[in-house]
C-alpha positions as CSV (number, residue, x, y, z in Angstrom):
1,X,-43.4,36.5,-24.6
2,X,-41.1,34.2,-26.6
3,X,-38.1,36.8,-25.5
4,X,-39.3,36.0,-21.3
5,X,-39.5,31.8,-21.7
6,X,-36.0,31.9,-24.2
7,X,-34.8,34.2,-20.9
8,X,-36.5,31.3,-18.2
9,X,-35.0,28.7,-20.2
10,X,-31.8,30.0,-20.6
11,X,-31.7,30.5,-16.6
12,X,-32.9,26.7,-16.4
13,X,-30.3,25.8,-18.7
14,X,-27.5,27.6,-16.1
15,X,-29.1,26.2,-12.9
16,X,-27.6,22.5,-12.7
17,X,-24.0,24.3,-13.4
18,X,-24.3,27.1,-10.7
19,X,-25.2,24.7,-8.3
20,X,-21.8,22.4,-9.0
21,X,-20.0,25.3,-9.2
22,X,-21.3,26.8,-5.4
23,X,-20.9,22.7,-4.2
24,X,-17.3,22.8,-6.0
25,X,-16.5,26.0,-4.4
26,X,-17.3,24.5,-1.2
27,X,-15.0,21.5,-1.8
28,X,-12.3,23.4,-2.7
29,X,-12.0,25.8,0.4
30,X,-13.4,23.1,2.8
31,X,-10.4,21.1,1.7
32,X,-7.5,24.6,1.2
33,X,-8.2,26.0,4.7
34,X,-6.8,23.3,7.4
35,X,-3.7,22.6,5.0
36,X,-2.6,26.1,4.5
37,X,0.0,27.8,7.1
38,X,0.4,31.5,7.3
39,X,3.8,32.4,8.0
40,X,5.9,35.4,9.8
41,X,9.2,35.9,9.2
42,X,12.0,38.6,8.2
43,X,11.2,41.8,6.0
44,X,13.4,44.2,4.7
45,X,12.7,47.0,1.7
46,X,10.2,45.6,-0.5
47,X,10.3,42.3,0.8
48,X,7.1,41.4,3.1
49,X,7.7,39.5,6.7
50,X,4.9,37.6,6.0
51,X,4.0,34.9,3.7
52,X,2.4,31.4,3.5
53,X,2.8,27.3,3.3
54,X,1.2,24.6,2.4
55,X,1.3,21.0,5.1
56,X,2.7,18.6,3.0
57,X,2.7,15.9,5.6
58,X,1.1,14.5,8.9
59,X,3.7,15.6,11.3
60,X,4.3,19.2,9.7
61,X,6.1,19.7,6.7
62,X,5.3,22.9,5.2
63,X,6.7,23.9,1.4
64,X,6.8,27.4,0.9
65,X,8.9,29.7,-1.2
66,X,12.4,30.6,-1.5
67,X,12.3,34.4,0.1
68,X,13.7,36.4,2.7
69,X,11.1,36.0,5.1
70,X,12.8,32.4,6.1
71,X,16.0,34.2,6.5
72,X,14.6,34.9,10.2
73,X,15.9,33.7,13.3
74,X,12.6,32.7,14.8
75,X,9.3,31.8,11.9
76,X,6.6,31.8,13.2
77,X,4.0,29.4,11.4
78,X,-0.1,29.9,12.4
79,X,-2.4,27.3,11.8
80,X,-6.2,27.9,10.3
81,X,-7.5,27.1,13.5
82,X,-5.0,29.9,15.2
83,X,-2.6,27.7,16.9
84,X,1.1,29.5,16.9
85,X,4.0,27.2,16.0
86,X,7.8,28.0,15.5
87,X,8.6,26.7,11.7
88,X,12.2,25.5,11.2
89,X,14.0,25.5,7.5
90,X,14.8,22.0,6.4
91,X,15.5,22.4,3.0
92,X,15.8,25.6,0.9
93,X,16.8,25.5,-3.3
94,X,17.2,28.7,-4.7
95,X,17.1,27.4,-8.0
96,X,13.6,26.0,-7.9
97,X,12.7,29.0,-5.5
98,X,11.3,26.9,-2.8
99,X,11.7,26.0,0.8
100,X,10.7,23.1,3.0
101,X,9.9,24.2,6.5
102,X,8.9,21.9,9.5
103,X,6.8,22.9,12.5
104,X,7.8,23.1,16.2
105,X,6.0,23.6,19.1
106,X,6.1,27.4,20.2
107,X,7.6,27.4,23.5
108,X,7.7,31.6,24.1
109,X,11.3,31.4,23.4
110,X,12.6,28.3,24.6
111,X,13.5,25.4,23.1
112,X,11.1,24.0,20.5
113,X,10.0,20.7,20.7
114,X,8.6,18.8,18.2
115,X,4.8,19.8,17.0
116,X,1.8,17.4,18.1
117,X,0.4,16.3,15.1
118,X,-1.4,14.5,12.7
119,X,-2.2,17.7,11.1
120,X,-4.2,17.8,7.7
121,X,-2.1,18.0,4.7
122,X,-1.9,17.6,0.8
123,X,-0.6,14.7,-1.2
124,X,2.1,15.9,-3.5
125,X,3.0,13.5,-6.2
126,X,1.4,13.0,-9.6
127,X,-0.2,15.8,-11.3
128,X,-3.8,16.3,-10.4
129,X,-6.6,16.6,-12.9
130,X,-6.6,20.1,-14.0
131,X,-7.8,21.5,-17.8
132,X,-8.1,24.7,-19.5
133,X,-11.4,26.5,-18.3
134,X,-11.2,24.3,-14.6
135,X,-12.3,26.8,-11.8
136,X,-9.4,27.0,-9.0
137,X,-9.7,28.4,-5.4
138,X,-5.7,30.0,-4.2
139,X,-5.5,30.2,-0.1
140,X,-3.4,32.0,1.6
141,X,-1.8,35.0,3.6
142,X,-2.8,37.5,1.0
143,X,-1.9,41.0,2.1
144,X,-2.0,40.1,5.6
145,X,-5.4,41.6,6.0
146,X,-7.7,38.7,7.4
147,X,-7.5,36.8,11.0
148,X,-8.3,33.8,8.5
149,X,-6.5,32.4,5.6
150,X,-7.3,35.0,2.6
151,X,-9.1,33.0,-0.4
152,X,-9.1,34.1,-4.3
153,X,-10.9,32.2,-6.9
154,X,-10.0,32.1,-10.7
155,X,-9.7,30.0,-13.6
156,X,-6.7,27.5,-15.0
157,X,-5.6,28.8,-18.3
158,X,-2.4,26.5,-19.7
159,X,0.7,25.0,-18.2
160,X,3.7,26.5,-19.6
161,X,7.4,27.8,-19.0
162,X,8.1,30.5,-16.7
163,X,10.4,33.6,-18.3
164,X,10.3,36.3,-16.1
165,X,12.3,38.4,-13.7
166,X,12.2,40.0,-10.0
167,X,12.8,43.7,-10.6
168,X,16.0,44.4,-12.4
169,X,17.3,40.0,-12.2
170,X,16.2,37.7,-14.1
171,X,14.3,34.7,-11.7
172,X,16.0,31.7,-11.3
173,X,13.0,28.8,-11.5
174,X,12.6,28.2,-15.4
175,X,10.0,25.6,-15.3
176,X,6.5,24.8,-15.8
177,X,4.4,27.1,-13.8
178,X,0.2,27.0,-14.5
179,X,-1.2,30.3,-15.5
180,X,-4.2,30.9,-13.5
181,X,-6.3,34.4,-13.5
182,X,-6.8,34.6,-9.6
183,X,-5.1,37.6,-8.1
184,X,-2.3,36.5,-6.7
185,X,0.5,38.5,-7.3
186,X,0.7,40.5,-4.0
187,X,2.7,40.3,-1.1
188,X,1.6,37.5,0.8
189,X,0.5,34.8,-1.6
190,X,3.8,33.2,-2.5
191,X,3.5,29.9,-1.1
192,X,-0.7,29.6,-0.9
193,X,-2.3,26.5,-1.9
194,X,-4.8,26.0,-5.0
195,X,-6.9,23.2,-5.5
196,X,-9.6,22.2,-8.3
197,X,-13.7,22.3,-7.5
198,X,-12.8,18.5,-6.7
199,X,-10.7,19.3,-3.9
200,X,-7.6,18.5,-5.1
201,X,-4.3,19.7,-4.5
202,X,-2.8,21.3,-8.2
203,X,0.2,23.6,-7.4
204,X,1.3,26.5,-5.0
205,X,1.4,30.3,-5.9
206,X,5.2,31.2,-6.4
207,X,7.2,34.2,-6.1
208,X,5.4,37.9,-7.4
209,X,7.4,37.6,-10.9
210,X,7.1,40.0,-14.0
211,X,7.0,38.3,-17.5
212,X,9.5,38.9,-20.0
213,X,7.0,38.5,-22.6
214,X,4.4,40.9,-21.6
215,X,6.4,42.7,-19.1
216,X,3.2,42.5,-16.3
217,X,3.0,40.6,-13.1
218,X,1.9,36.9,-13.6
219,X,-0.6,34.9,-11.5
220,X,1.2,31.6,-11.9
221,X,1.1,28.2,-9.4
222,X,4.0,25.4,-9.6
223,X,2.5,22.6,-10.2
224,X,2.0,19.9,-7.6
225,X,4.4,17.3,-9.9
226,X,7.6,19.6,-9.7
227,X,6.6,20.4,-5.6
228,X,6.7,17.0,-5.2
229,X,10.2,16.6,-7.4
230,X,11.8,18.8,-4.7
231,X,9.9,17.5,-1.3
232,X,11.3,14.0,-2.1
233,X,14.7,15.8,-2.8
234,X,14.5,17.8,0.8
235,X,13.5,14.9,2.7
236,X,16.6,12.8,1.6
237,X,19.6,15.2,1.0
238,X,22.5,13.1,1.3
239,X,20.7,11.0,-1.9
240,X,20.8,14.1,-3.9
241,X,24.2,14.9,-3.0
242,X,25.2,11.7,-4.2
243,X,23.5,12.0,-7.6
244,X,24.6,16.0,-7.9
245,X,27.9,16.3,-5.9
246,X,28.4,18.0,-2.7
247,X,28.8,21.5,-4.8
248,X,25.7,21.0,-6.3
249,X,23.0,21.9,-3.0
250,X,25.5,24.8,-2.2
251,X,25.6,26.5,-5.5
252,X,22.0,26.4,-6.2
253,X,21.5,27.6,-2.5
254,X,24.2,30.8,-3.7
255,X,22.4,31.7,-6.9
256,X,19.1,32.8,-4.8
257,X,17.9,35.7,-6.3
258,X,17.2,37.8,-3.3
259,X,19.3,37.5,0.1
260,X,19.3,39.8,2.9
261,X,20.1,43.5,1.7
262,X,23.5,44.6,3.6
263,X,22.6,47.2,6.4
264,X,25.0,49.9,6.6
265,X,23.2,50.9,10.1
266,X,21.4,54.0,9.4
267,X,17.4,54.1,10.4
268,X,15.5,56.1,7.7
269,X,12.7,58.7,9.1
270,X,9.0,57.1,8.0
271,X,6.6,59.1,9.9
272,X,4.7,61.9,8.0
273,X,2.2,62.5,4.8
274,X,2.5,60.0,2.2
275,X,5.9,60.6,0.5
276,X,9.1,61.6,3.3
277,X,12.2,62.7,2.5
278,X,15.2,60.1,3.3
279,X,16.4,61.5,6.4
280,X,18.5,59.6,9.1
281,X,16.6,59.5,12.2
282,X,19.6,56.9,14.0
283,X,22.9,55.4,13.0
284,X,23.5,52.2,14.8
285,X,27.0,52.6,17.3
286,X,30.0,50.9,15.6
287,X,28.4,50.3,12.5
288,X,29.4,50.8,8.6
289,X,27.3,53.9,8.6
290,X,28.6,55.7,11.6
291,X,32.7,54.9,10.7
292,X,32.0,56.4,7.4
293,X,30.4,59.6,8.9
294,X,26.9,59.5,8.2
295,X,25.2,61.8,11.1
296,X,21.2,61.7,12.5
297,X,19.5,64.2,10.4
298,X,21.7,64.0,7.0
299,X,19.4,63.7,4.6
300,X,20.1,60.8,2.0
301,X,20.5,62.1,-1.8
302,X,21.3,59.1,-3.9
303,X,23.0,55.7,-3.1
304,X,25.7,54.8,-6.1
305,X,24.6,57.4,-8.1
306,X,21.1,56.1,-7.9
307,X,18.9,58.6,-6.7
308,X,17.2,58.6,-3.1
309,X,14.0,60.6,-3.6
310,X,12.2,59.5,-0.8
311,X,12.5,56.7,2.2
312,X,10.9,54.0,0.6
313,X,13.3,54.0,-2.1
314,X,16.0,53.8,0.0
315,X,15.7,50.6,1.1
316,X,14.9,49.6,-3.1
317,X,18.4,51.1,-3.9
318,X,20.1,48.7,-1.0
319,X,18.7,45.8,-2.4
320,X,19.8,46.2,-6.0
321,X,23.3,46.3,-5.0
322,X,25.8,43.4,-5.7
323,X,26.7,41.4,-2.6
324,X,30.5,42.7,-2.7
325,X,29.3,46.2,-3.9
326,X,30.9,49.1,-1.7
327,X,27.9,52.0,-1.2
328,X,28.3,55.5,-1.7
329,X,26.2,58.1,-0.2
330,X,25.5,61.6,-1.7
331,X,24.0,63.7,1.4
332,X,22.8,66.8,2.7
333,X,24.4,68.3,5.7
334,X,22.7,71.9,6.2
335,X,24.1,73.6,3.1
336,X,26.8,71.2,2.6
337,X,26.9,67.9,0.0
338,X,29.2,65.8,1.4
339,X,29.8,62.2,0.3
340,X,30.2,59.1,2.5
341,X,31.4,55.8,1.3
342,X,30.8,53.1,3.5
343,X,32.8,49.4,3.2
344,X,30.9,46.3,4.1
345,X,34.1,44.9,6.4
């Protein structure tokens, strides 16, 4: 009997923090889910064409990450209540690994014209109220999987220096990040919002990044003081090249840790059963591939001496290469191993 009223009591005890919790919870999405963009751009290899933003400002500034996906020649930005707009880059640091993007009308392929706002948005500036324990709700594109902005809950753990690398390179941002325990390291995250139960804007899930320390992903948010560094930097360039030097923006801009792989041409088979062999279903006419010999059907064997064992690690090995790197190909020709070296001019 004294076991069943400790057990009531207990519950009791619990009720009044559930219910702040479930009210926080509300808060926190009702506020994440009009100010969060998902975004469409360019994928390549293990990079995803997809992402997400965060509206920074009434007449559509989105920040977002540093990434290939805004290498495209057309972004296209969705709203949380479904409206298409084309997304334009404004600003981009490689250093910081983040992007400012700003929205434009989508016009089927014509011009764009400016967005209609106001839209919702998030006050950057000072940081917001955030301490170890604090529950946090991250919003975003998650694994493209939902017509809706994908939300993950967690809790904050500390603010501290990010170490870590992006496969074989080391990653360029060496700042605070805020260690959260929300799974967030998958494709589509990098650039979701989180907030705090109170509604408030705290930081905005970065790159998918593997610790140096522990040598695991991290779930990791930049915090909504360093965003806010780099919007009032994007918004008034000429300022910062003053302070830096005109070198400055263009070397930070070089040093990104990921630009678009070289493509020598040559289409990779992908249809079959779970792993497929790395054979060239097309070479493109006139391209690297096809004056260096490489025929449809050759099957790929290893790219500068890395090997090739099936077609999703073909485009891997492209992307570690070095931007100058010349790429030779061991293949398979019937019986024949033949080699084809293919220049970049």
């Amino acid at each position: 009997m004294r076991a069943g009223r400790a057990a009531i009591a207990v519950l009791l005890a619990a009720w009044p923090i559930a219910v702040a919790r479930a009210g926080g919870f509300d808060r926190a999405i009702e506020s994440a889910l009009p100010r969060v963009v998902k975004l469409y751009g360019l994928g390549a290899g293990q990079q995803a064409g997809y992402g997400s933003g965060v509206l920074v400002s009434s007449d559509g500034d989105v920040l977002t990450v540093f990434s290939l996906l805004i290498d495209a020649r057309r972004i296209r930005a969705v709203t949380a209540d479904g409206t298409p707009y084309q997304a334009e880059v404004v600003f981009r640091d490689a250093k910081r690994q983040l992007a400012l993007l700003r929205l434009k009308a989508d016009t089927d392929g014509g011009a764009a014209a400016v967005a209609e706002g106001p839209f919702p948005y998030f006050e950057t500036g000072q940081e917001a109220s955030l301490t170890s324990g604090d529950w946090i709700v991250a919003a975003g594109n998650a694994f493209q999987v939902a017509e809706q902005v994908s939300l993950a809950h967690g809790i904050f753990s500390t603010r501290t220096r990010l170490d870590a690398r992006r496969r074989l390179k080391d990653f360029s941002y060496r700042d605070d990040v805020l260690v959260i325990d929300a799974i967030t390291s998958n494709p589509g995250a990098p650039g979701s919002a989180v907030v705090n139960l109170a509604g408030e804007f705290v930081g905005m899930i970065g790159r998918v990044v593997t610790s140096n320390r522990t040598h695991t992903n991290l779930n990791y948010a930049i915090p909504r003081d360093v965003l806010d560094v780099f919007y009032r930097e994007a918004k008034a360039p000429a300022a910062v090249v003053a302070e830096r030097g005109a070198a400055s923006i263009d070397e930070t801009i070089a040093k990104a840790d990921d630009v678009k792989p070289f493509d020598p041409g040559i289409r990779i088979t992908r249809v079959g059963y779970q792993s497929v062999l790395p054979f060239v279903e097309r070479v493109r006419f006139g391209s690297p591939a096809q004056r260096a010999g490489v025929r449809k059907d050759d099957l790929i064997l290893s790219i500068n001496g890395r090997a090739v064992p099936d077609a999703r690690s073909y485009g891997e090995r492209l992307e570690l290469l070095a931007p100058d790197e010349p790429i030779e190909l061991v293949i398979r020709r019937g019986e024949r191993i033949i080699t084809a070296r293919i220049e970049r001019g």
